[in-house]
C-alpha positions as CSV (number, residue, x, y, z in Angstrom):
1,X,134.9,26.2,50.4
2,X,131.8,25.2,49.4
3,X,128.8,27.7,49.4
4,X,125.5,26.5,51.1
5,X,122.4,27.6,51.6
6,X,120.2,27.4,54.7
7,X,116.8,25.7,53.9
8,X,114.3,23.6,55.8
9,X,114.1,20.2,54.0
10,X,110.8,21.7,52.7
11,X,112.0,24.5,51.1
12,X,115.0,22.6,50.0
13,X,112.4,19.8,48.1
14,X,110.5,22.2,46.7
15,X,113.4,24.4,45.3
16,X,115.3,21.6,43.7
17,X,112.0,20.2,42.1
18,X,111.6,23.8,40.0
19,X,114.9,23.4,39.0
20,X,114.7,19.9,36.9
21,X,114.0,20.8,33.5
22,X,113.2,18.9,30.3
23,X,115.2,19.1,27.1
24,X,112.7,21.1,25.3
25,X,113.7,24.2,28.2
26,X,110.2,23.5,30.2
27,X,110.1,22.1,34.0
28,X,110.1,18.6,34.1
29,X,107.3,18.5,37.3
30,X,104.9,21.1,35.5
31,X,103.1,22.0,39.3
32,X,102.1,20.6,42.5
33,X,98.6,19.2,43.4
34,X,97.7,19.1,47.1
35,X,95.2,18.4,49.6
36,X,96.7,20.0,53.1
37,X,96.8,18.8,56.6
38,X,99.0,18.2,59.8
39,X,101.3,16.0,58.1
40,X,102.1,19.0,55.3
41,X,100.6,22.1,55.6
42,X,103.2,23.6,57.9
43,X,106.5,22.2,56.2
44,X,105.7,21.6,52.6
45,X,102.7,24.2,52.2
46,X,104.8,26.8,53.7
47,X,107.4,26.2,51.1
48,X,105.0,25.6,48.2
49,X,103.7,29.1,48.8
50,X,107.0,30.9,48.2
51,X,107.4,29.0,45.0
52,X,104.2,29.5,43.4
53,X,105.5,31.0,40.2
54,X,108.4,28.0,39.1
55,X,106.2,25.7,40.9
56,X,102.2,26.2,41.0
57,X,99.9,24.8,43.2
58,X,96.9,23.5,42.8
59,X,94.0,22.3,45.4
60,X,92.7,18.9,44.6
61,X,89.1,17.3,46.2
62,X,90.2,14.3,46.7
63,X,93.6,12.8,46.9
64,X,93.3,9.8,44.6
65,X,91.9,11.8,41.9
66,X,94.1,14.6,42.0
67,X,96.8,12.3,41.8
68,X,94.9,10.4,38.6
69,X,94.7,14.4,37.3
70,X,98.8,13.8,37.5
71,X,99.2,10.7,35.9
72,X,97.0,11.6,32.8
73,X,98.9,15.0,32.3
74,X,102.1,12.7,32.2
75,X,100.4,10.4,29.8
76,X,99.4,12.7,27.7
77,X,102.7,14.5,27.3
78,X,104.1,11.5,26.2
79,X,105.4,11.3,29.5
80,X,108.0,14.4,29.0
81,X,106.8,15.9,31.5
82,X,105.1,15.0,34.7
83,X,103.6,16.7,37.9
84,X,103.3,16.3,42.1
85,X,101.0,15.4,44.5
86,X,101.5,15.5,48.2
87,X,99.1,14.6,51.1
88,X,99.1,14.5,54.8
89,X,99.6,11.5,56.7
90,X,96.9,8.6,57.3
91,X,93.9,8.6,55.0
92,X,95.6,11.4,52.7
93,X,98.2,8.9,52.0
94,X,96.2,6.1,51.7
95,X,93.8,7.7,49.4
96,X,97.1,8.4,47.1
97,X,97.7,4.1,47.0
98,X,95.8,3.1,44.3
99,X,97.1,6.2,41.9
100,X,100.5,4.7,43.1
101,X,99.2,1.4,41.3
102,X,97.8,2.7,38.3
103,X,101.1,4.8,37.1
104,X,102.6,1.6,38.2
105,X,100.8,-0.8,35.9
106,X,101.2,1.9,33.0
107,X,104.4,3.0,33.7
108,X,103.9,6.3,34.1
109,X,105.5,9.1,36.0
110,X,104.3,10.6,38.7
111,X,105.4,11.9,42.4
112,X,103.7,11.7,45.6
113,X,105.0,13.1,48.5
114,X,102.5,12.0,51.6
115,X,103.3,13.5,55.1
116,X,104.7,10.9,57.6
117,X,104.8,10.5,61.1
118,X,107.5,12.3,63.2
119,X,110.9,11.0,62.8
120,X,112.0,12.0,66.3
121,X,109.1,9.9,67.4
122,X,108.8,12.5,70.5
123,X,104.9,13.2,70.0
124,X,104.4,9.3,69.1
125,X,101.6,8.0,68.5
126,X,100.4,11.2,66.3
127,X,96.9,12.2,64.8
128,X,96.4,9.3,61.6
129,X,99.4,7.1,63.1
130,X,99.3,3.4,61.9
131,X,101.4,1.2,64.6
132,X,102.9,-1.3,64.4
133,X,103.5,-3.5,66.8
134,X,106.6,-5.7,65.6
135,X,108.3,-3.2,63.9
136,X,108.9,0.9,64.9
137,X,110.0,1.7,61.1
138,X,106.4,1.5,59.4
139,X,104.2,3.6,59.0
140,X,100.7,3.7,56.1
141,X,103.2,5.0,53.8
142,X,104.7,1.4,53.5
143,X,101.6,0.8,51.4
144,X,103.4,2.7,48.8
145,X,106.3,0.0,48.3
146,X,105.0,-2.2,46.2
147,X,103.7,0.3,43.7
148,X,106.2,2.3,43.3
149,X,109.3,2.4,41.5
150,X,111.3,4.3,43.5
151,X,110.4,4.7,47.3
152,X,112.3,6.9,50.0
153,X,111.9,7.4,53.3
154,X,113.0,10.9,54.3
155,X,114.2,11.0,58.2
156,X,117.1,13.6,57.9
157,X,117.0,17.0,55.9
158,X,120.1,16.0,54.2
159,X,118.4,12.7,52.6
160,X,117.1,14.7,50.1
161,X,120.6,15.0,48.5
162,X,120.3,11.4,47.4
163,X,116.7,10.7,47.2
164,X,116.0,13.7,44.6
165,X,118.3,12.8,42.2
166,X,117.4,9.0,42.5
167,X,113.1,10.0,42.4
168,X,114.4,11.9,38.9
169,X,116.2,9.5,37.7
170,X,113.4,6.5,37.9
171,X,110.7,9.2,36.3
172,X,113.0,10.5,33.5
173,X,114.5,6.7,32.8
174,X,112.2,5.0,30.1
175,X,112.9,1.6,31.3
176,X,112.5,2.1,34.8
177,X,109.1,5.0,34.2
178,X,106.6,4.9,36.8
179,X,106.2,6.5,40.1
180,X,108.4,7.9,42.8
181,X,107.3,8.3,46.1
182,X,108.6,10.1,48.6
183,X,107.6,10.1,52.0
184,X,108.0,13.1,54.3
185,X,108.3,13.0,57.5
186,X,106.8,15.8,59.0
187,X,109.0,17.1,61.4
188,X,112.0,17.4,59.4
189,X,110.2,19.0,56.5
190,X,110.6,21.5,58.9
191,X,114.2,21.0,59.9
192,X,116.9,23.4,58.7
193,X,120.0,22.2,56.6
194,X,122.8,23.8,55.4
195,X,122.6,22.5,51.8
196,X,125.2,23.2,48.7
197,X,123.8,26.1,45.9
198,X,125.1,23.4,43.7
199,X,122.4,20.8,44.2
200,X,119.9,23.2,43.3
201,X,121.5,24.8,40.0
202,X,119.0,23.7,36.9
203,X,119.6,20.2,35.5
204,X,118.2,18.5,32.1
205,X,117.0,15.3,32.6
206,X,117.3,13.4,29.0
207,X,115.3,10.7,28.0
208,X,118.0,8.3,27.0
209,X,117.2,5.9,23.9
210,X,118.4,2.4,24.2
211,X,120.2,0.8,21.1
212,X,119.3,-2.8,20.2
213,X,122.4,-5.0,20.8
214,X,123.7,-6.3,17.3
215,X,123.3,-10.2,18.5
216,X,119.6,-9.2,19.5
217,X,119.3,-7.6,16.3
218,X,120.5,-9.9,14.1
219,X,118.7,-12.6,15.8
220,X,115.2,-11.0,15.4
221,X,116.2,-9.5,11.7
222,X,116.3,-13.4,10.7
223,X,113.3,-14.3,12.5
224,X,111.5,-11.1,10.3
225,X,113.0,-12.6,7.1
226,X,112.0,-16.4,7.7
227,X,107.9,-15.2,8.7
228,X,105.5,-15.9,6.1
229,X,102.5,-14.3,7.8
230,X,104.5,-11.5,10.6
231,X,101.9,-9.0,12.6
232,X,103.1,-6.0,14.5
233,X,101.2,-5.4,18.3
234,X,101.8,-1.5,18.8
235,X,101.9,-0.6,22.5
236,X,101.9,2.7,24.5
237,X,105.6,2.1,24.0
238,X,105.4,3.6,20.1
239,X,104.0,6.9,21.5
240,X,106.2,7.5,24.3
241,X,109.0,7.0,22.4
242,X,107.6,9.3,19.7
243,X,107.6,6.1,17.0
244,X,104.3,6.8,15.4
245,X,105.8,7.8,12.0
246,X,108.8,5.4,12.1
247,X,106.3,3.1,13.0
248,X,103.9,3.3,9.4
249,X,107.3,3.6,7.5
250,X,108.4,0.2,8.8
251,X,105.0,-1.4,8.1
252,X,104.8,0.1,4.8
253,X,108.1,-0.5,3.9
254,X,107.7,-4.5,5.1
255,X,104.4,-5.3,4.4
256,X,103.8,-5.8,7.9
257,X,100.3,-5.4,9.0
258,X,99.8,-3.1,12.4
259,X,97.5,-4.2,15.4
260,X,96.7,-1.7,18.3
261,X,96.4,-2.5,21.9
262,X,94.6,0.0,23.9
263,X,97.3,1.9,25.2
264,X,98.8,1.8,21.3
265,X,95.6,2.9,20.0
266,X,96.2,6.0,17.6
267,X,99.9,4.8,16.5
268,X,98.6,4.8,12.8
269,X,95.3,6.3,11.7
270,X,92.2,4.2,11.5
271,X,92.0,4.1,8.1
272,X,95.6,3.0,7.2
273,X,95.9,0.1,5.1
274,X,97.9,-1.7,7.3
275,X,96.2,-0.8,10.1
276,X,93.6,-3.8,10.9
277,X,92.8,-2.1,14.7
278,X,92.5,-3.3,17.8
279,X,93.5,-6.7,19.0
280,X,92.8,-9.6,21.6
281,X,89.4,-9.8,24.4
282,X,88.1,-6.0,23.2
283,X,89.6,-6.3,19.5
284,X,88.3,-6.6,16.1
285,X,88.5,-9.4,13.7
286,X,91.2,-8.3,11.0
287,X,93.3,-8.0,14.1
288,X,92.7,-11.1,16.0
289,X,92.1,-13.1,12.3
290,X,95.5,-12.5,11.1
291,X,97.2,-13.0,15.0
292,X,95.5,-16.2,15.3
293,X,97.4,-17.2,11.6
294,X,100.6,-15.1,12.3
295,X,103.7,-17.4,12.5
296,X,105.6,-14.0,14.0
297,X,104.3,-11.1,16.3
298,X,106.1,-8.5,16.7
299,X,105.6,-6.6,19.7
300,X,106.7,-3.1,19.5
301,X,106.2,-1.5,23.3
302,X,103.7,-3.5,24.6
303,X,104.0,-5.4,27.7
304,X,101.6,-8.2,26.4
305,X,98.8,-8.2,29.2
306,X,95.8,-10.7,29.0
307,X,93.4,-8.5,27.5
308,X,95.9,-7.7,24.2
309,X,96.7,-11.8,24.0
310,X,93.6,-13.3,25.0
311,X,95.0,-14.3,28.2
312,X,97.5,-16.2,25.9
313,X,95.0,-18.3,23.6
314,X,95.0,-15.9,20.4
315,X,98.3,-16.7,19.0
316,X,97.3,-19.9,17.6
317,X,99.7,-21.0,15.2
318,X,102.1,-23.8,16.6
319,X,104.9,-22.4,14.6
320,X,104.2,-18.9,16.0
321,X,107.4,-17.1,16.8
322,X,107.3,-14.1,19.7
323,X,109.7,-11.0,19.1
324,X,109.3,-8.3,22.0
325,X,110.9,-5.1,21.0
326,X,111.3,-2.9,24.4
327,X,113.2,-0.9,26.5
328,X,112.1,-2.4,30.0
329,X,113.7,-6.6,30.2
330,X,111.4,-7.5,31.9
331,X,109.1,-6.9,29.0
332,X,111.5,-7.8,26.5
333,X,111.7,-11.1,27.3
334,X,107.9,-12.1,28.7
335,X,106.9,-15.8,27.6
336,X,110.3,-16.5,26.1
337,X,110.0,-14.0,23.3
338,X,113.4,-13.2,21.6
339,X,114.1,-9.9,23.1
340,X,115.1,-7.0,20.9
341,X,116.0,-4.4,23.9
342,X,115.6,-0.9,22.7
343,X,114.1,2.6,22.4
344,X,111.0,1.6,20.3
345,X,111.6,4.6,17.4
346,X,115.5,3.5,17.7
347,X,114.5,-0.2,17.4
348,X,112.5,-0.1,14.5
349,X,114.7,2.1,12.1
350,X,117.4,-0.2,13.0
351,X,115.6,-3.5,12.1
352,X,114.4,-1.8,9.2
353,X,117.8,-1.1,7.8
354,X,118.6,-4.5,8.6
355,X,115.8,-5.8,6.9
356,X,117.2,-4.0,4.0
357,X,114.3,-4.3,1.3
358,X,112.6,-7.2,2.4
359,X,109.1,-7.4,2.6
360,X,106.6,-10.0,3.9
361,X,104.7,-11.9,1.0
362,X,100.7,-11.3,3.2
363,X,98.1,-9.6,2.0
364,X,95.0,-8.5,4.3
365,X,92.8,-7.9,1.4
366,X,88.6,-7.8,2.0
367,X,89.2,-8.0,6.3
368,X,88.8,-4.1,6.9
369,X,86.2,-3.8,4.9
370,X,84.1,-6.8,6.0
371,X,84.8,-5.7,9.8
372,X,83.7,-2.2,8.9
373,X,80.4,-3.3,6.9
374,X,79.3,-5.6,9.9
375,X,80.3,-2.7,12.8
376,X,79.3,0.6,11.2
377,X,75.7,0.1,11.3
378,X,76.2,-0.5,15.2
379,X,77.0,2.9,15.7
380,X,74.4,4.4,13.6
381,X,71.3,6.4,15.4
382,X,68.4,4.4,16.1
383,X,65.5,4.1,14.1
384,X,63.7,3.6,17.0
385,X,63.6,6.9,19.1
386,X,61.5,4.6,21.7
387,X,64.4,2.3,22.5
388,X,67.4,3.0,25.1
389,X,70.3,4.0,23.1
390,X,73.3,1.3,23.5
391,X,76.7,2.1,24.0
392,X,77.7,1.5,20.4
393,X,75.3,4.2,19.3
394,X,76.3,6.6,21.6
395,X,79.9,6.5,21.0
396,X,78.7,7.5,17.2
397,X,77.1,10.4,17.4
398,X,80.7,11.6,19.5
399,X,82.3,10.5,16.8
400,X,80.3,12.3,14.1
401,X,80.9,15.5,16.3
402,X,84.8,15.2,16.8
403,X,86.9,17.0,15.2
404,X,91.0,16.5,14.7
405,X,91.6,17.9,17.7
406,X,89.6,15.8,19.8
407,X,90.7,13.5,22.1
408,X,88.5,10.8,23.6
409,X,89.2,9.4,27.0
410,X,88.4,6.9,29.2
411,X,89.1,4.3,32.4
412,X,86.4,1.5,32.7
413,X,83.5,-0.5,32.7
414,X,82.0,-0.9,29.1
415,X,83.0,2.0,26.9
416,X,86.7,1.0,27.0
417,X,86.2,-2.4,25.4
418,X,83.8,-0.4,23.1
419,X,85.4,2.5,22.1
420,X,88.8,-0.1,21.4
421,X,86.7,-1.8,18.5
422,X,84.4,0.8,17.4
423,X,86.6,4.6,17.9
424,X,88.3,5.7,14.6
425,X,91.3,7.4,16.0
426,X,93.2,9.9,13.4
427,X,96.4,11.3,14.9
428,X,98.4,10.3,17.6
429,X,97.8,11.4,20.9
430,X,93.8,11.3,20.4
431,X,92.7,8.2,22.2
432,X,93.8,8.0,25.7
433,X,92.9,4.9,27.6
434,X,93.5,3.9,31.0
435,X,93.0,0.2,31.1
436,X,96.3,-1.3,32.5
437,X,94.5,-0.7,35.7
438,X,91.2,0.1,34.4
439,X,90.6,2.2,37.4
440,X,86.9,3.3,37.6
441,X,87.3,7.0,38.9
442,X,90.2,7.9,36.7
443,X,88.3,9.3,34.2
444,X,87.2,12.8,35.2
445,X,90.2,13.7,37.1
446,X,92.0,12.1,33.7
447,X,90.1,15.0,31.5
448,X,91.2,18.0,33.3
449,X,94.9,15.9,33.2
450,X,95.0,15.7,29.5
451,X,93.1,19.5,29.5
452,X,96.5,20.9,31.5
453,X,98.7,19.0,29.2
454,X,97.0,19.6,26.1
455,X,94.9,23.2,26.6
456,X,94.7,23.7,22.3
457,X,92.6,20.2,22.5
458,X,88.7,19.2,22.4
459,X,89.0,16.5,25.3
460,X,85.8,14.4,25.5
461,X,85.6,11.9,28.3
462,X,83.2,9.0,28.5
463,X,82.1,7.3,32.0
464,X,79.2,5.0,33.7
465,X,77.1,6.1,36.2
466,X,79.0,3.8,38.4
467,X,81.9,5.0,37.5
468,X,80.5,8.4,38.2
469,X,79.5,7.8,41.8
470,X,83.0,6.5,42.5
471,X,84.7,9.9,41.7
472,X,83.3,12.8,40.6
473,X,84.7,15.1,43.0
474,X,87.8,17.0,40.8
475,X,84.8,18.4,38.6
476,X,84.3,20.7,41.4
477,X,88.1,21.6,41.0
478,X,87.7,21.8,36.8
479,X,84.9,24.4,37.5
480,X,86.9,26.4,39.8
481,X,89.9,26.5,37.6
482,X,87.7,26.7,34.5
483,X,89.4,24.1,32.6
484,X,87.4,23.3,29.8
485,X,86.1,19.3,28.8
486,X,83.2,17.3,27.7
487,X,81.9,14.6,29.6
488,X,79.6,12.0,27.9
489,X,77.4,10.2,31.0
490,X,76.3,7.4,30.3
491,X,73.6,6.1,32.9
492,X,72.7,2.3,32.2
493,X,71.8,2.3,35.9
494,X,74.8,0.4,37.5
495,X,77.6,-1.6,36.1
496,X,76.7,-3.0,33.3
497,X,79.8,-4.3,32.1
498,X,80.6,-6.5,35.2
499,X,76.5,-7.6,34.8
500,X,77.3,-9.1,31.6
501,X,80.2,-10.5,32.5
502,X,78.6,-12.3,35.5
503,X,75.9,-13.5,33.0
504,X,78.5,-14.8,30.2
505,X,80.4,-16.6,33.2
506,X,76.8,-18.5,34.1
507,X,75.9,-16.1,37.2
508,X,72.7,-14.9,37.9
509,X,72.0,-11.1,37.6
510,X,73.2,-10.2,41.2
511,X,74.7,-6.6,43.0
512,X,75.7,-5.4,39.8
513,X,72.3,-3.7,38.0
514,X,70.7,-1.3,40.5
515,X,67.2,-3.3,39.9
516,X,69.0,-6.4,41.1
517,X,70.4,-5.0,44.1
518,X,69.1,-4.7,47.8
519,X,67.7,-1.4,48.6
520,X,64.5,-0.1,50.4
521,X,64.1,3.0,48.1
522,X,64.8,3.1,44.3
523,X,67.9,5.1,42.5
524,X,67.4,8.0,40.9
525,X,69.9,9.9,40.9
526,X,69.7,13.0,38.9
527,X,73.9,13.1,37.3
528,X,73.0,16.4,35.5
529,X,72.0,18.5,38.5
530,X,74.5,17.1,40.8
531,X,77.2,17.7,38.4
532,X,75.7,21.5,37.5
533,X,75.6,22.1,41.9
534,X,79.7,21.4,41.2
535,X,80.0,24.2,39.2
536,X,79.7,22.1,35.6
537,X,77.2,23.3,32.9
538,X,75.1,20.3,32.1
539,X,71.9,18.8,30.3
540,X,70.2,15.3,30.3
541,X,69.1,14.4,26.7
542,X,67.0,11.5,26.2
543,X,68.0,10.7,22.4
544,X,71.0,10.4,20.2
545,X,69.9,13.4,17.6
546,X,69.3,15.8,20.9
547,X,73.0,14.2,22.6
548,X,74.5,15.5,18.7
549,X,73.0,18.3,19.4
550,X,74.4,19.0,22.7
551,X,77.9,18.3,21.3
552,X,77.8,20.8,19.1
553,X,77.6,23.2,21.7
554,X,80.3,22.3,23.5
555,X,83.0,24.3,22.4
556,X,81.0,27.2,23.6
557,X,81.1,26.2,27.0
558,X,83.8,27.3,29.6
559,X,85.0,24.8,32.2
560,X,83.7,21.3,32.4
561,X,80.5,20.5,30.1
562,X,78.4,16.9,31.1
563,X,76.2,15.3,29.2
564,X,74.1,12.3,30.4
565,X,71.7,10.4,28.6
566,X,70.4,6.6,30.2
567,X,71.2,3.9,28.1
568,X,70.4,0.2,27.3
569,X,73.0,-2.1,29.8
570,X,72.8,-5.4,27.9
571,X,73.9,-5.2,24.5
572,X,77.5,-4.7,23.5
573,X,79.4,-5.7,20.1
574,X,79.3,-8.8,19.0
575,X,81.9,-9.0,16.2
576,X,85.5,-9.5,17.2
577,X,86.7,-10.8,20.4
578,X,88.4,-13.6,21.8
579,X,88.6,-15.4,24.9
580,X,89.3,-14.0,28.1
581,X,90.2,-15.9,31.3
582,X,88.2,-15.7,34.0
583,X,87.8,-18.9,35.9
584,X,84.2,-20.1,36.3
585,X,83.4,-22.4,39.4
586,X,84.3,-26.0,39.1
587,X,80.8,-26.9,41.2
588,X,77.7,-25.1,40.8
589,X,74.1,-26.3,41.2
590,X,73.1,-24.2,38.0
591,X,73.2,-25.2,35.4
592,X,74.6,-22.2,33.3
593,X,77.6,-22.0,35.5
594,X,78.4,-25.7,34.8
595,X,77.9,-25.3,30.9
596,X,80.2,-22.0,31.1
597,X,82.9,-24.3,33.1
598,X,83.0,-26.7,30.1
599,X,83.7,-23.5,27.8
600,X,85.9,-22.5,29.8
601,X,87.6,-26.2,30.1
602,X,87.5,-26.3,26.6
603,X,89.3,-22.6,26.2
604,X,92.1,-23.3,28.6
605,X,93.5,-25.9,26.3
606,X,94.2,-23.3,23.8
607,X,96.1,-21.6,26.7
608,X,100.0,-21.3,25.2
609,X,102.3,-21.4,28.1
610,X,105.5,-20.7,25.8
């Protein structure tokens, strides 16, 4: 006979969750955050609080950020491990959406259990209950389908049999990575079941490494061997998969150069010699230079967004073969690339030893060092101690203060593109960029992620004031817990990147710039004493030497550290670059907007559709 256990679904969720574990002997879910109300605090909170120890809990401020707080702990472990989130019904749920997206677009694990109505339907309609009139199944939760990977429903106790392992399965499954949610209704969270002690003994979830298939293999070894000019575009693929070292063997052992998308960034050092940085709309020149001559790309792990292919103008060369190495098919065969279908580490030590000793007959002599004599100075300290500070200049003096342990983080708005041309990342792991959403509010929440993941690490995070007022609230939650970061504020007095933007596309400065906006009574918001009444140690500096000096304090500093000094809106890096689409109106009575149409005419013939 089989032996069961008596367990509300609650208890029974929470207890099978402590018992996935990673290869490496820790919990896969490393702890739960959660906001409580009528949708979870009796069922799920109940059952959280006997489980503290295998399963901790901690209170978030908001639910979209603590969820962000999730997704950048997963990120930064490489996606090994991951953590929880639950909400209650209605706005909870709601608020948890657009994390949903975000670990969606970056395939990232993550899972979110928001409370759901009752599935008895007795007390219906209850507190936060979306109706709908042609069809008694939905509910808000429904929001959740379409980002999410996995999405369950859970209206009996004994669902959770099948759902569990399936919600596991999608987060541990490289190809299939991203998030799981589960939503609870709230009545049977608190419904007994007599479930088996089996489904709750510990299980090790392996992350399974996908083999190229040898006609795949052979096909793109050939394509390798014919290039004259081949380029590698290094995705977040090559650290997940833990490829960064196979990955500078390859190049070195081809003569393959190395570009870096955002979410690649890191996968060789900055200073490699076939490293030539970041590519495509935020990218330097070596990179976009030799992609615009390559006659192969080679994308290791990348799912090719606009911003890494310059919305598909960069790859100039009308002979220009596309190789997509990746575990996901849908990535492997974007824009009829010739798919190469594998782990990324597993892929490339396989083509290598197909490749045998071949190497490419490029060089990519004098482009580094011309890129880094025309950008260097950019980040230099001002001469000028009267002038707003830009961007570029503040994102030096962190740089002169980081250390090999630091990681720099960010989400949106300017610094991303910046920091993506200008940030000389060392080892892997020390640039973590959210910009397959670019999701202004992820990047505070994000710090305190990469904090729990990472604890031994100097974690510096750079955001806008608008990207400030849009979510600030977890550093309440980093003081409490007195989890240690650096925040870098940098106030150019509303969103400046968007501003310029809006000016390149022809527009006239509208709603962007506070000064440009409607308002009876001017901003002036003071960031460093609204961050220090959350609990955060902070200073305003008005300089670059006093914001160097502030750094170096910063390791003497427990809990969350923010620095904010105003700086210049308009100028931004020249150098690098290439075109981005975003379409400009067809009819305008100015006449900027009608001689950015004609650019933008011109820039959509180089649009490849192949």
């Amino acid at each position: 006979m089989t032996k069961t256990i008596r367990l509300t679904a609650a208890q029974a969720m929470v207890k099978y969750i402590a018992a996935q574990m990673t290869e490496s002997g820790e919990p896969f879910i490393a702890g739960c955050w959660a906001i409580f109300g009528h949708g979870n605090v009796a069922g799920l909170g109940e059952a959280l609080y006997h489980v503290q120890d295998a399963l901790p809990t901690y209170r978030g401020h908001n639910e979209q950020t603590m969820a962000h707080a999730a997704i950048a702990y997963a990120k930064q472990s490489g996606r090994k491990r991951a953590m929880m989130a639950t909400s209650s019904i209605g706005p909870g749920a709601t608020n948890m959406v657009t994390a949903a997206a975000l670990a969606h677009v970056n395939r990232i694990p993550v899972l979110l259990v928001p409370g759901d109505v009752f599935a008895n339907r007795g007390p219906d309609p209850v507190l936060q209950q979306i109706e709908s009139f042609g069809d008694g199944t939905i509910s808000a939760n429904d929001c959740f389908r379409p980002v999410s990977r996995y999405f369950d429903r859970i209206t009996r106790p004994e669902h959770l049999l099948t759902a569990l392992p399936r919600a596991f399965r999608t987060m541990t499954d490289p190809a299939d990575c991203g998030p799981v949610t589960l939503a609870f209704c709230q009545d049977v969270q608190a419904e007994a079941y007599d479930y088996p002690e089996s489904f709750f003994a510990p299980r090790v979830w392996r992350q399974r490494r996908i083999r190229p298939d040898a006609g795949e293999l052979s096909a793109v070894a050939a394509l390798v061997l014919a290039a004259k000019r081949p380029v590698i575009v290094a995705g977040g693929g090559v650290h997940y998969s833990g490829a960064t070292g196979v990955l500078k063997t390859f190049a070195e052992a081809h003569n393959i150069p190395v570009t870096e998308t955002q979410a690649g960034k890191s996968a060789l050092p900055w200073d490699h010699p076939l490293n030539l940085g970041p590519i495509g709309v935020t990218g330097g020149e070596p990179a976009n230079i030799v992609c615009a001559e390559a006659d192969l790309v080679l994308g290791v792990g990348t799912r090719f967004q606009d911003f890494t292919t310059g919305s598909w103008g960069l790859f100039a060369n009308p002979a220009r073969k596309l190789v997509s190495l990746n575990v996901a098919a849908c990535d492997a065969m974007k824009h009829g690339a010739e798919p190469l279908m594998a782990d990324a580490r597993v892929g490339l030590e396989e083509l290598g030893s197909a490749l045998a000793g071949h190497r490419a007959p490029g060089s990519i002599d004098g482009l580094k060092p011309d890129w880094f004599g025309k950008v260097d100075p950019l980040t230099d300290a001002p001469s000028d101690s009267n002038q707003l500070p830009t961007d570029m200049q503040v994102i030096g003096a962190v740089q002169r203060a980081a250390d090999e342990d630091t990681v720099v983080m960010c989400a949106a708005g300017t610094m991303p593109g910046e920091l993506h041309k200008l940030w000389k990342a060392g080892r892997p792991g020390s640039y973590h960029m959210e910009y397959g959403f670019s999701c202004m509010g992820y990047e505070i929440a994000g710090a305190m992620g990469i904090k729990l993941a990472q604890p031994e690490r100097d974690v510096i995070c750079f955001t806008g004031d608008g990207t400030y007022m849009m979510a600030n609230s977890e550093m309440a939650t980093a003081a409490m817990m007195g989890i240690s970061f650096t925040v870098v504020v940098t106030d150019n007095r509303g969103f400046g990147c968007i501003n310029r933007l809006q000016i390149g596309t022809g527009g006239a400065e509208f709603n962007n710039l506070l000064d440009h906006a409607v308002h009876s009574v001017p901003s002036a918001i003071d960031f460093a004493a609204h961050a220090g009444a959350m609990g955060a140690t902070s200073v305003k500096v008005s300089s670059i030497a006093a914001l160097e000096q502030a750094l170096a304090g910063r390791h003497e500093i427990t809990g969350p550290y923010v620095i904010v000094i105003d700086t210049d809106p308009y100028p931004s890096t020249e150098y690098g670059g290439t075109w981005w689409e975003v379409a400009v109106p067809e009819v305008s009575v100015r006449k900027n907007v009608n001689d950015a149409r004609k650019d933008y005419v011109a820039n959509k013939k180089t649009q490849r559709a192949d």
